[in-house]
PDB file of N, CA, C and O in Angstrom, chain B, residues numbered from 101:
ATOM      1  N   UNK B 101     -64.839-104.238  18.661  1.00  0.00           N
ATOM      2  CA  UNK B 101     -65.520-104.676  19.853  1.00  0.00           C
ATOM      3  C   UNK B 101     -66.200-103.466  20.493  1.00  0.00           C
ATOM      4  O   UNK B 101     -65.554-102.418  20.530  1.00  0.00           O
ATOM      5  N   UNK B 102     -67.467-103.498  21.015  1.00  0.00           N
ATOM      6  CA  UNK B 102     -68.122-102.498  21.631  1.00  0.00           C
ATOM      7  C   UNK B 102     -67.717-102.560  22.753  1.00  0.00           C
ATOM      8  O   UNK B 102     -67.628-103.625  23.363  1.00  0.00           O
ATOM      9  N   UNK B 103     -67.298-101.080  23.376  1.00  0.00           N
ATOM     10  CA  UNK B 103     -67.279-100.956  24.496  1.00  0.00           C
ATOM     11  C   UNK B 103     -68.544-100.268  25.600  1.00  0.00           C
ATOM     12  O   UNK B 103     -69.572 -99.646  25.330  1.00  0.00           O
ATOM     13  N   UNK B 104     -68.029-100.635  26.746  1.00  0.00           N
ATOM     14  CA  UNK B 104     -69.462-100.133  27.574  1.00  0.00           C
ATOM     15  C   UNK B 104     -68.677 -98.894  28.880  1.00  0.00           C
ATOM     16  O   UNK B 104     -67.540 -98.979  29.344  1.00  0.00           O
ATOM     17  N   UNK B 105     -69.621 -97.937  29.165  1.00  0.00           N
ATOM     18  CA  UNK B 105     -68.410 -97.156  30.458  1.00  0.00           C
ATOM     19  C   UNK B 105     -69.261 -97.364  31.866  1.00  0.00           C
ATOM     20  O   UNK B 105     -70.423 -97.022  32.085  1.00  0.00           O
ATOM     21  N   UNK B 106     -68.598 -97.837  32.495  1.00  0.00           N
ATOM     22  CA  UNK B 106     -68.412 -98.383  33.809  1.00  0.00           C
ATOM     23  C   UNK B 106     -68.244 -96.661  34.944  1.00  0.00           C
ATOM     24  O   UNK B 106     -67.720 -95.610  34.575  1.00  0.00           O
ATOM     25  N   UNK B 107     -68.794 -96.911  36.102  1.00  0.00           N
ATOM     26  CA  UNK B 107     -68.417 -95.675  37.074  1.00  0.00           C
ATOM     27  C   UNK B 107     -68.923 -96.790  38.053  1.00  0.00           C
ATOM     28  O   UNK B 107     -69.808 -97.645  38.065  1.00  0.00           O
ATOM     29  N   UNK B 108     -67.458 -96.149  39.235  1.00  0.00           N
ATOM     30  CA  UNK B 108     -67.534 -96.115  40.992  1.00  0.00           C
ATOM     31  C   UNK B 108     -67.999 -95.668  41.461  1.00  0.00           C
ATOM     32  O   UNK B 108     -66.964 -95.571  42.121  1.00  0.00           O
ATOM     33  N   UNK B 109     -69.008 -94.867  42.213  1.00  0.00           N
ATOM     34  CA  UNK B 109     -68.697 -94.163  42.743  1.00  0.00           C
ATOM     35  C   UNK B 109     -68.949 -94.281  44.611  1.00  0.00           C
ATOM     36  O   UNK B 109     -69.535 -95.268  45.056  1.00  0.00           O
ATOM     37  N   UNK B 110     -68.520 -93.349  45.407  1.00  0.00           N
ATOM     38  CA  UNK B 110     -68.368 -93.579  46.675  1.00  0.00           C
ATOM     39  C   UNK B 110     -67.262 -94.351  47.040  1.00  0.00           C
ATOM     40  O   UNK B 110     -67.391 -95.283  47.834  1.00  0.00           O
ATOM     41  N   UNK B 111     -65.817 -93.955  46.367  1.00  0.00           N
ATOM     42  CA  UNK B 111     -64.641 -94.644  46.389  1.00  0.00           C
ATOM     43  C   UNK B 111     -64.140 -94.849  47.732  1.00  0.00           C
ATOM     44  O   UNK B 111     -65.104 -95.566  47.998  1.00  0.00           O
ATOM     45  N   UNK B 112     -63.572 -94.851  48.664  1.00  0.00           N
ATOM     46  CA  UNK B 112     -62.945 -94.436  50.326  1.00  0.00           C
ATOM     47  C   UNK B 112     -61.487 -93.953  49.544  1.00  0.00           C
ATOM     48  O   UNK B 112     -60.923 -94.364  48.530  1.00  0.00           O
ATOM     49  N   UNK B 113     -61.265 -93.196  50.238  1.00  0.00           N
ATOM     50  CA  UNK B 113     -59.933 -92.271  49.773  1.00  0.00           C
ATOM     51  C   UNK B 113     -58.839 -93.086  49.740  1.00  0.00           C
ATOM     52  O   UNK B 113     -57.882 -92.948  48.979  1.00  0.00           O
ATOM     53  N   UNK B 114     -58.992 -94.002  50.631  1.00  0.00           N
ATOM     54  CA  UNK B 114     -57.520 -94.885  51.025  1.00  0.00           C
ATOM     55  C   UNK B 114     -57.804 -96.465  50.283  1.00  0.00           C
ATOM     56  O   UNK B 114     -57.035 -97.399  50.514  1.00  0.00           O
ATOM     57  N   UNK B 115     -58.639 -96.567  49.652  1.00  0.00           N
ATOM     58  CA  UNK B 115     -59.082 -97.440  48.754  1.00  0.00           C
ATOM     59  C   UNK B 115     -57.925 -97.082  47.471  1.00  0.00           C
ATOM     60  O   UNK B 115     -56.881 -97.568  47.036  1.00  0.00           O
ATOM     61  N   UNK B 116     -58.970 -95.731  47.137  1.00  0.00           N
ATOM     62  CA  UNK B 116     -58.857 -94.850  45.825  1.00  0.00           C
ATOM     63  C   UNK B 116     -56.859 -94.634  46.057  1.00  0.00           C
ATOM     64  O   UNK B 116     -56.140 -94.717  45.061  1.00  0.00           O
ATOM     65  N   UNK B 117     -56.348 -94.411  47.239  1.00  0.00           N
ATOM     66  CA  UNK B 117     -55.113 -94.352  47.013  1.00  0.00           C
ATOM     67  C   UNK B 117     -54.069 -95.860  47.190  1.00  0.00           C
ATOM     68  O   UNK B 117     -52.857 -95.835  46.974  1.00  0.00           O
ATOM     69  N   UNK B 118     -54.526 -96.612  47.447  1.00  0.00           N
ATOM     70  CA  UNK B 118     -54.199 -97.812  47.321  1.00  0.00           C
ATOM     71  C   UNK B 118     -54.125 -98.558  45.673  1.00  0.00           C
ATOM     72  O   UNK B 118     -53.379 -99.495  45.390  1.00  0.00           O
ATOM     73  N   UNK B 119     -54.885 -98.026  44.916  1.00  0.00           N
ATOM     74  CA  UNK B 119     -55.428 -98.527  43.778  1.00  0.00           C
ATOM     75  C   UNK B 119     -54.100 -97.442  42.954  1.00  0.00           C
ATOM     76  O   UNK B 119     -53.119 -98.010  42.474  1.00  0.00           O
ATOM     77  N   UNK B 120     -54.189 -96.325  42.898  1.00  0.00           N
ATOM     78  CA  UNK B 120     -53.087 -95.752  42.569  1.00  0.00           C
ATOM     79  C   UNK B 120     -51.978 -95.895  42.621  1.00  0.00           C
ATOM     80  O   UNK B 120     -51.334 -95.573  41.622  1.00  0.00           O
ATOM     81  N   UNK B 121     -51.217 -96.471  43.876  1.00  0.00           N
ATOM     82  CA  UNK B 121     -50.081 -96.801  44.032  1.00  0.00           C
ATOM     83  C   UNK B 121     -49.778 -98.235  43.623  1.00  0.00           C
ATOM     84  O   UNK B 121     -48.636 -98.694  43.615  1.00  0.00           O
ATOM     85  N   UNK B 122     -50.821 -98.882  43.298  1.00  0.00           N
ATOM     86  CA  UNK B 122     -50.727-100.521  42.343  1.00  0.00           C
ATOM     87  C   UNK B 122     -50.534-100.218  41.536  1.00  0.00           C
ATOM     88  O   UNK B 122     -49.532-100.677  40.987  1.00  0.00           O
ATOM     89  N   UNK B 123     -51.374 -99.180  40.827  1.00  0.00           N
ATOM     90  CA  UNK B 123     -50.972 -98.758  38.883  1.00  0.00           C
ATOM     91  C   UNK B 123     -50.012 -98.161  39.259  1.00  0.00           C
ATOM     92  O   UNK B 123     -49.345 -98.783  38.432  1.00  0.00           O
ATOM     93  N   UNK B 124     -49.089 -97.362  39.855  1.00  0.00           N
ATOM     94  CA  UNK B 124     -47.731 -96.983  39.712  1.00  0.00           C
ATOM     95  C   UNK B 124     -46.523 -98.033  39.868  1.00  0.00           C
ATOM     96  O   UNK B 124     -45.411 -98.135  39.350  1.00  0.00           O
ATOM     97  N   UNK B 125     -47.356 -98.869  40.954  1.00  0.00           N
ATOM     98  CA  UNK B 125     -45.952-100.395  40.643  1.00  0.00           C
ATOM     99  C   UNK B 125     -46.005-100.750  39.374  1.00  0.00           C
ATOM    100  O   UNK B 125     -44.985-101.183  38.837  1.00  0.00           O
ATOM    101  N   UNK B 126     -47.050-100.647  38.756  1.00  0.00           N
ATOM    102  CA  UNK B 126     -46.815-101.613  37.172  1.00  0.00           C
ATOM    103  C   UNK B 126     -47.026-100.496  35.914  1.00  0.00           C
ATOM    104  O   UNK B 126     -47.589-100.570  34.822  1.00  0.00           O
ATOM    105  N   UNK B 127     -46.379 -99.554  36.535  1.00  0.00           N
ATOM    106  CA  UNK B 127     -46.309 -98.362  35.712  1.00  0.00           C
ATOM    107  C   UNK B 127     -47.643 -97.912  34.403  1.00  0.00           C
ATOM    108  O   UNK B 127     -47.564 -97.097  33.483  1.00  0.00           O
ATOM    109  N   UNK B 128     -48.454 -98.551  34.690  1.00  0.00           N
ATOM    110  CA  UNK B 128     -50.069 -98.177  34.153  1.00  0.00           C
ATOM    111  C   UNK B 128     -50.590 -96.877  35.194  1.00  0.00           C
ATOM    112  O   UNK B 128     -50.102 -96.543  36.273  1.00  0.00           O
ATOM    113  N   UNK B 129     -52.012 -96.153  34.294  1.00  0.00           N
ATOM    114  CA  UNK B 129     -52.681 -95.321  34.849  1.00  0.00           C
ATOM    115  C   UNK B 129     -53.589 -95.927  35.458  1.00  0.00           C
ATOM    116  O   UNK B 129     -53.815 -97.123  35.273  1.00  0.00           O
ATOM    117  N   UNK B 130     -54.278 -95.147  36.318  1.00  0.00           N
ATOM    118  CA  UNK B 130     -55.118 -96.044  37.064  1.00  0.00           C
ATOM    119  C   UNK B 130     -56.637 -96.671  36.250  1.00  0.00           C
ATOM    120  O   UNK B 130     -57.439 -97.536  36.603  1.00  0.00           O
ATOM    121  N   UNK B 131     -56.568 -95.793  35.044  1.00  0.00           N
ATOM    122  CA  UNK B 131     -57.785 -96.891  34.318  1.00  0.00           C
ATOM    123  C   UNK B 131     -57.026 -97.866  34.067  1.00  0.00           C
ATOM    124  O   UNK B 131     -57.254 -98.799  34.836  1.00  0.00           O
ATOM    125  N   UNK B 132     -55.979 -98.134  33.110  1.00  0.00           N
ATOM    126  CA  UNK B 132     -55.461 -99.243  33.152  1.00  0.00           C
ATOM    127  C   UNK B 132     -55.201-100.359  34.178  1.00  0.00           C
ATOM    128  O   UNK B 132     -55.633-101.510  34.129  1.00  0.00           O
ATOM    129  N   UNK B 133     -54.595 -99.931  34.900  1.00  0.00           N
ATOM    130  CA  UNK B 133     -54.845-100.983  36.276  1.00  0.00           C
ATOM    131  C   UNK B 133     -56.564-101.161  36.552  1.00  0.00           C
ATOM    132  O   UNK B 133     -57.133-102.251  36.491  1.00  0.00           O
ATOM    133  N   UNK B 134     -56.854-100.605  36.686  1.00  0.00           N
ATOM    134  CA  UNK B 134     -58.471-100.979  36.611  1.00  0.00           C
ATOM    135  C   UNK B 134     -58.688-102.155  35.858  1.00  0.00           C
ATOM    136  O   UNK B 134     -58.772-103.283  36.345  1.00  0.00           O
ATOM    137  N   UNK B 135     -58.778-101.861  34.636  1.00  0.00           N
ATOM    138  CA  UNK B 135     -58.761-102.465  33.265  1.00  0.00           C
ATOM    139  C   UNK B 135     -58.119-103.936  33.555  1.00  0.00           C
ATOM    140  O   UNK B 135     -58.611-104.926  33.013  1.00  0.00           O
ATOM    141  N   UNK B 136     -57.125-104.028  34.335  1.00  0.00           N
ATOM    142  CA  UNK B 136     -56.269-105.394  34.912  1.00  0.00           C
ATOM    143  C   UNK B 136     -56.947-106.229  35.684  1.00  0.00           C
ATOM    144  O   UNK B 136     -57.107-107.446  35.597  1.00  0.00           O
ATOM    145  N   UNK B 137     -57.294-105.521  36.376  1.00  0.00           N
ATOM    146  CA  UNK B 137     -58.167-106.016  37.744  1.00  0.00           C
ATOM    147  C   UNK B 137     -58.977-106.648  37.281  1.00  0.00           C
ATOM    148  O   UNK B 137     -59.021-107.877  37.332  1.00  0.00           O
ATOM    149  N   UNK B 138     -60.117-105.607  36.505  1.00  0.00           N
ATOM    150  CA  UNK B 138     -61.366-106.534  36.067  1.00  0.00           C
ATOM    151  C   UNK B 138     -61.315-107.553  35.232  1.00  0.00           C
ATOM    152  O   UNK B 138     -62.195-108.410  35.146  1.00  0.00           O
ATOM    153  N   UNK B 139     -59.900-107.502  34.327  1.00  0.00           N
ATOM    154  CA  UNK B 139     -60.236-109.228  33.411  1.00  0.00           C
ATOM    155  C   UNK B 139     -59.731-109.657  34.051  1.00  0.00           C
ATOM    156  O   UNK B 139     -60.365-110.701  34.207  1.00  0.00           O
ATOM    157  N   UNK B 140     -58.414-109.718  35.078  1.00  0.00           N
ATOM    158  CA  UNK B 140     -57.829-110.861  35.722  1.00  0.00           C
ATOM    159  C   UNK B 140     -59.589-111.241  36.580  1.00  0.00           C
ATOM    160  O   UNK B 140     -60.191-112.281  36.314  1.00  0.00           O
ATOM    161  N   UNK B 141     -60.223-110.049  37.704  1.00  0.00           N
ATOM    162  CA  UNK B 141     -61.116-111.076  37.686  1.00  0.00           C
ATOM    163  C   UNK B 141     -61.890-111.491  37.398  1.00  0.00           C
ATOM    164  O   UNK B 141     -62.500-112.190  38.207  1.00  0.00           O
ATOM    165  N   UNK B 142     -62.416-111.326  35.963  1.00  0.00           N
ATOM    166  CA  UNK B 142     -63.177-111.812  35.074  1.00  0.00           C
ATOM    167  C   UNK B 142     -63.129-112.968  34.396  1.00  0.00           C
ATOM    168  O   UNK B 142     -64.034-113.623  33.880  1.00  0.00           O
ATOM    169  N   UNK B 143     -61.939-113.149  34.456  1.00  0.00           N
ATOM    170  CA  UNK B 143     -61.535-115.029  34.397  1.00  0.00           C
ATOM    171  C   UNK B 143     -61.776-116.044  34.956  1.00  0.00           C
ATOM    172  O   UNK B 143     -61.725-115.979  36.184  1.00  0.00           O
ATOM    173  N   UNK B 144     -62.020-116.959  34.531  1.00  0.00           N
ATOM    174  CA  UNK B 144     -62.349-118.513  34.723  1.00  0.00           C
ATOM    175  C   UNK B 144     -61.209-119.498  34.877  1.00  0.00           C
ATOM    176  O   UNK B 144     -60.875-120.074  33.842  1.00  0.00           O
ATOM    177  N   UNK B 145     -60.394-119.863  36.260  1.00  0.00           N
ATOM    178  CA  UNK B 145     -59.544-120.371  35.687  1.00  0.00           C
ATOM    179  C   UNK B 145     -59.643-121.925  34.816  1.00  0.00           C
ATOM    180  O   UNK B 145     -60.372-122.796  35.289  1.00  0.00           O
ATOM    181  N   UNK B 146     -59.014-122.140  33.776  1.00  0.00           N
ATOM    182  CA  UNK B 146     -59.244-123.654  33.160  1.00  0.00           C
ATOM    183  C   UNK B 146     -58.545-124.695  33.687  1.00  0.00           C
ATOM    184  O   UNK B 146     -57.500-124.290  34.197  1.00  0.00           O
ATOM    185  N   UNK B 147     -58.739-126.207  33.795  1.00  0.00           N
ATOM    186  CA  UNK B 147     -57.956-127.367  34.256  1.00  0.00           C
ATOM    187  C   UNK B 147     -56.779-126.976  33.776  1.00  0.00           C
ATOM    188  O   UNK B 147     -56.030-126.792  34.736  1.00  0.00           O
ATOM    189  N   UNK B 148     -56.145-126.718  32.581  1.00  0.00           N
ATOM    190  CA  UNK B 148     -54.979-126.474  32.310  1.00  0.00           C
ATOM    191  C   UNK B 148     -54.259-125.250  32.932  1.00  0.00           C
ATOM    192  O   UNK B 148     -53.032-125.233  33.035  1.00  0.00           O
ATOM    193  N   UNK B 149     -55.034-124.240  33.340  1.00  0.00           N
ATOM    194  CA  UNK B 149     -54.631-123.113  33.779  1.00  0.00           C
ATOM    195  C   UNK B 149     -54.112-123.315  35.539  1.00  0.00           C
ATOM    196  O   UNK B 149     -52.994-123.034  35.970  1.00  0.00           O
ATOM    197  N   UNK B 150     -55.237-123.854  36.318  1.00  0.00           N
ATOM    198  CA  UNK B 150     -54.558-124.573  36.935  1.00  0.00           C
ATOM    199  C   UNK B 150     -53.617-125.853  37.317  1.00  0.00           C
ATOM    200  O   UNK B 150     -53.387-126.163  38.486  1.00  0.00           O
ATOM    201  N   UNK B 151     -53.007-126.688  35.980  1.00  0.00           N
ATOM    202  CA  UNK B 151     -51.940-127.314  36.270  1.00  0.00           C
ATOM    203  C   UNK B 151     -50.970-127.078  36.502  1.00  0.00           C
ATOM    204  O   UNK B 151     -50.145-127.589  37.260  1.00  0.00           O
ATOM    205  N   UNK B 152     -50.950-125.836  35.532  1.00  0.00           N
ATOM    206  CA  UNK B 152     -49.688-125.295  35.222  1.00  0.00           C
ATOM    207  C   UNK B 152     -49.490-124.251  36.485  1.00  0.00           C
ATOM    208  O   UNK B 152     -48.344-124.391  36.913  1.00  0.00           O
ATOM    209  N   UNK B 153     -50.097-123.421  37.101  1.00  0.00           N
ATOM    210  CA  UNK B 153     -50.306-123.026  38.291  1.00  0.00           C
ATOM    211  C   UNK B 153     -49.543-123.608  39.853  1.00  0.00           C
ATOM    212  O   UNK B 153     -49.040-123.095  40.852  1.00  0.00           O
ATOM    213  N   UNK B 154     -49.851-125.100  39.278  1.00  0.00           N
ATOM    214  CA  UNK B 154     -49.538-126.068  40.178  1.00  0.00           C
ATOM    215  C   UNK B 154     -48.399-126.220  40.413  1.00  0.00           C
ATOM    216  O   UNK B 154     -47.788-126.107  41.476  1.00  0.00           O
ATOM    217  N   UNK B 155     -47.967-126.566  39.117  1.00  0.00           N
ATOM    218  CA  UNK B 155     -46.263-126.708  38.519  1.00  0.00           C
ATOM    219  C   UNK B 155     -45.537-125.701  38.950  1.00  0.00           C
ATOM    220  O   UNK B 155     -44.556-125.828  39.683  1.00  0.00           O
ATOM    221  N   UNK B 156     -46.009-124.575  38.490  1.00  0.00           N
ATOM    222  CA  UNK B 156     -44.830-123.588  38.760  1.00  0.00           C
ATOM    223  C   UNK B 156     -45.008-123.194  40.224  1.00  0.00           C
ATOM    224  O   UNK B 156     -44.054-122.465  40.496  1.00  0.00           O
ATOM    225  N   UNK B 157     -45.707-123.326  41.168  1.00  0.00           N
ATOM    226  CA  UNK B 157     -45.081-123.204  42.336  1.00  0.00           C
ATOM    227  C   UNK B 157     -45.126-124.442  43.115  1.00  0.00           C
ATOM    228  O   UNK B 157     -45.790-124.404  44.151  1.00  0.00           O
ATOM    229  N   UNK B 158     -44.482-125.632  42.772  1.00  0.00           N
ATOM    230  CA  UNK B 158     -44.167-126.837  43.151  1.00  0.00           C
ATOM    231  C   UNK B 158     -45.345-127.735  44.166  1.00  0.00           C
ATOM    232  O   UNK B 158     -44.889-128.167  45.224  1.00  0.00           O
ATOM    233  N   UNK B 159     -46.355-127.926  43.957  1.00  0.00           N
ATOM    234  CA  UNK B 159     -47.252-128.513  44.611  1.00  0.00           C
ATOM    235  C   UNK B 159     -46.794-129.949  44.105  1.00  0.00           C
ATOM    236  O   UNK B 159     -46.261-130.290  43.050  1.00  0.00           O
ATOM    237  N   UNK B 160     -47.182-130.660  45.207  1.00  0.00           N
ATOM    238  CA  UNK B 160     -46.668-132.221  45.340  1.00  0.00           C
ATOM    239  C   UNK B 160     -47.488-132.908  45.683  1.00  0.00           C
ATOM    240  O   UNK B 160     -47.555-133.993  45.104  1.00  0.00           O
ATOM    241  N   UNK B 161     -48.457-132.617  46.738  1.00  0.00           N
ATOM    242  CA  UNK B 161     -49.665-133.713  47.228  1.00  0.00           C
ATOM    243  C   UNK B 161     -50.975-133.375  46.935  1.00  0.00           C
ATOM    244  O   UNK B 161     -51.330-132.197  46.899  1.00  0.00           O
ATOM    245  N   UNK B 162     -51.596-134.139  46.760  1.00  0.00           N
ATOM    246  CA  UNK B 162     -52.997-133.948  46.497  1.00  0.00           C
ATOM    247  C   UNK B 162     -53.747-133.299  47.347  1.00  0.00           C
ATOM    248  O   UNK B 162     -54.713-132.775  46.794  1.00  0.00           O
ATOM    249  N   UNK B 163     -53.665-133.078  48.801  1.00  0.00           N
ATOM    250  CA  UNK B 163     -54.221-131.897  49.686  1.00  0.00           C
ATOM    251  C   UNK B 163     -53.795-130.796  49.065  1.00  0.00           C
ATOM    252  O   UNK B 163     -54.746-130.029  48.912  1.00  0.00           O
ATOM    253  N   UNK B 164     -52.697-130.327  48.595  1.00  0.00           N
ATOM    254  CA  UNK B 164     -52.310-128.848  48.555  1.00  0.00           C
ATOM    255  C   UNK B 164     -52.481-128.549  47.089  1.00  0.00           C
ATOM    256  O   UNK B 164     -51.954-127.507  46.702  1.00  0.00           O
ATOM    257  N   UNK B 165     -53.134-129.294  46.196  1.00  0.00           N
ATOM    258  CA  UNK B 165     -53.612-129.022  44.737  1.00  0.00           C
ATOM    259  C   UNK B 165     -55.002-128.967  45.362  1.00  0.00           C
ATOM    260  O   UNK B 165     -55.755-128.083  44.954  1.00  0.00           O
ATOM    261  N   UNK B 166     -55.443-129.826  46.329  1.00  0.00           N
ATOM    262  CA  UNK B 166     -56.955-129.244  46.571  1.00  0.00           C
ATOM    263  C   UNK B 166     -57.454-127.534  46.916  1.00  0.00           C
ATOM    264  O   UNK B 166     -58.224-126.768  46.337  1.00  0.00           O
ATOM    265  N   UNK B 167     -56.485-127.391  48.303  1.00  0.00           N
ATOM    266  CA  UNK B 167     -56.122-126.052  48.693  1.00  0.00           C
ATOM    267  C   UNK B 167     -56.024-125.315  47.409  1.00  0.00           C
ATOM    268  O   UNK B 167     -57.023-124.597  47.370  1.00  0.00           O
ATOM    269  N   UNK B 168     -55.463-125.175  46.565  1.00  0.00           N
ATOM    270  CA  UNK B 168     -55.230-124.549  45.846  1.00  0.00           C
ATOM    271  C   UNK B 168     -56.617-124.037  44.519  1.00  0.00           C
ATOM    272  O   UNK B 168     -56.826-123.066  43.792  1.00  0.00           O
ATOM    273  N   UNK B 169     -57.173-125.153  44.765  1.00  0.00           N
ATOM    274  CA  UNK B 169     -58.107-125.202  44.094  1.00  0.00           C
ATOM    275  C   UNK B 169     -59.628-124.392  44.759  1.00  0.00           C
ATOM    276  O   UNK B 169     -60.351-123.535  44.252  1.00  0.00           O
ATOM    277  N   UNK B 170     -59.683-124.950  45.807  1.00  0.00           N
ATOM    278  CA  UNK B 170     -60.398-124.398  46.672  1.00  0.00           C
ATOM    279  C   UNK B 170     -60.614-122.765  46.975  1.00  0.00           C
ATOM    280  O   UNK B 170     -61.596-122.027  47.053  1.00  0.00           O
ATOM    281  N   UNK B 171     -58.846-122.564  47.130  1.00  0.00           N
ATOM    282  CA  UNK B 171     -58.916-120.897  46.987  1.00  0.00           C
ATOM    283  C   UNK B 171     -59.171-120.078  46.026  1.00  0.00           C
ATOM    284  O   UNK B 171     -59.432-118.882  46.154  1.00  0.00           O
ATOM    285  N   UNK B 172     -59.071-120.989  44.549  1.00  0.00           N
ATOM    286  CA  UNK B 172     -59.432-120.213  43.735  1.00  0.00           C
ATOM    287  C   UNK B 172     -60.950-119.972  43.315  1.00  0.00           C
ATOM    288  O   UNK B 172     -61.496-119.055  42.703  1.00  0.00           O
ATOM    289  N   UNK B 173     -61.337-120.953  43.787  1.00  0.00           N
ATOM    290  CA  UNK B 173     -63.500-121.121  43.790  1.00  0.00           C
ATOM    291  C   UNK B 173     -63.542-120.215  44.672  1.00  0.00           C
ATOM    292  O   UNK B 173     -64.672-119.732  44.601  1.00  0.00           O
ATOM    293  N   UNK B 174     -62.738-119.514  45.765  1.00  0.00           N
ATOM    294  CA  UNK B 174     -63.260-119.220  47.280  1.00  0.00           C
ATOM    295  C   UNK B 174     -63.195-117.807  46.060  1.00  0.00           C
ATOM    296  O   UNK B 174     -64.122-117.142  45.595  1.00  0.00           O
ATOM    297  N   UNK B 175     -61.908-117.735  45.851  1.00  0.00           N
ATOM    298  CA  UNK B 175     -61.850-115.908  44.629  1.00  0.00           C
ATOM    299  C   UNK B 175     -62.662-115.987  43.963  1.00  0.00           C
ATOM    300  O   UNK B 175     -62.868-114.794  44.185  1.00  0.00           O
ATOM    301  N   UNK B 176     -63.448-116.249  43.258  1.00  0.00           N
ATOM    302  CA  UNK B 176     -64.188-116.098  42.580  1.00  0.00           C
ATOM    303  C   UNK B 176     -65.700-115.538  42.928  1.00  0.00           C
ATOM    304  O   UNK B 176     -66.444-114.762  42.328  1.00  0.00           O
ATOM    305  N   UNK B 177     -65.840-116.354  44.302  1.00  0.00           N
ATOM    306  CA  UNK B 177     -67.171-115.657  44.884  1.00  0.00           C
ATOM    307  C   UNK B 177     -67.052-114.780  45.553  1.00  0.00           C
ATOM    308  O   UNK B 177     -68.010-114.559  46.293  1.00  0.00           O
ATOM    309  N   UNK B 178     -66.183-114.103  45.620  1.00  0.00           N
ATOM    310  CA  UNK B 178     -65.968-112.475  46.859  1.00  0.00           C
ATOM    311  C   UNK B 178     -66.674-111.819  45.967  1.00  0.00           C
ATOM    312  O   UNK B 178     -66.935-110.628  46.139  1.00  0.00           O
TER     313      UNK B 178
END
């Protein structure tokens, strides 16, 4: 697979150290956590992706599968 290289720049320090201390919770470097970030948000979630979504944190009514749904269209356009 070809890869392509990507640059930030004009980071804010407390950005840039915020982002660091995420890749140290999940014990990655900070390209790697990078690397996380951008496919998690580079994803699409699928009908199935959100059922199962659904399921595992117990949604029951059809308002709060909407909500749920909603927030994830709302992530996608930030």
């Amino acid at each position: 697979m070809a890869t392509v290289t990507l640059s930030v720049k004009n980071v804010p320090a407390d950005l840039a150290q915020r982002l660091k201390a995420r890749a140290a919770l999940h014990h990655r470097s900070l390209q790697g956590e990078l690397m996380a970030i951008l496919d998690e948000a580079s994803r699409q979630m699928t009908v199935e992706d959100l059922a199962a979504l659904a399921s595992r944190i117990g949604l029951r009514t059809p308002a709060e599968s909407m909500r749920l749904v909603r927030d994830a269209r709302a992530g996608r356009r930030r």
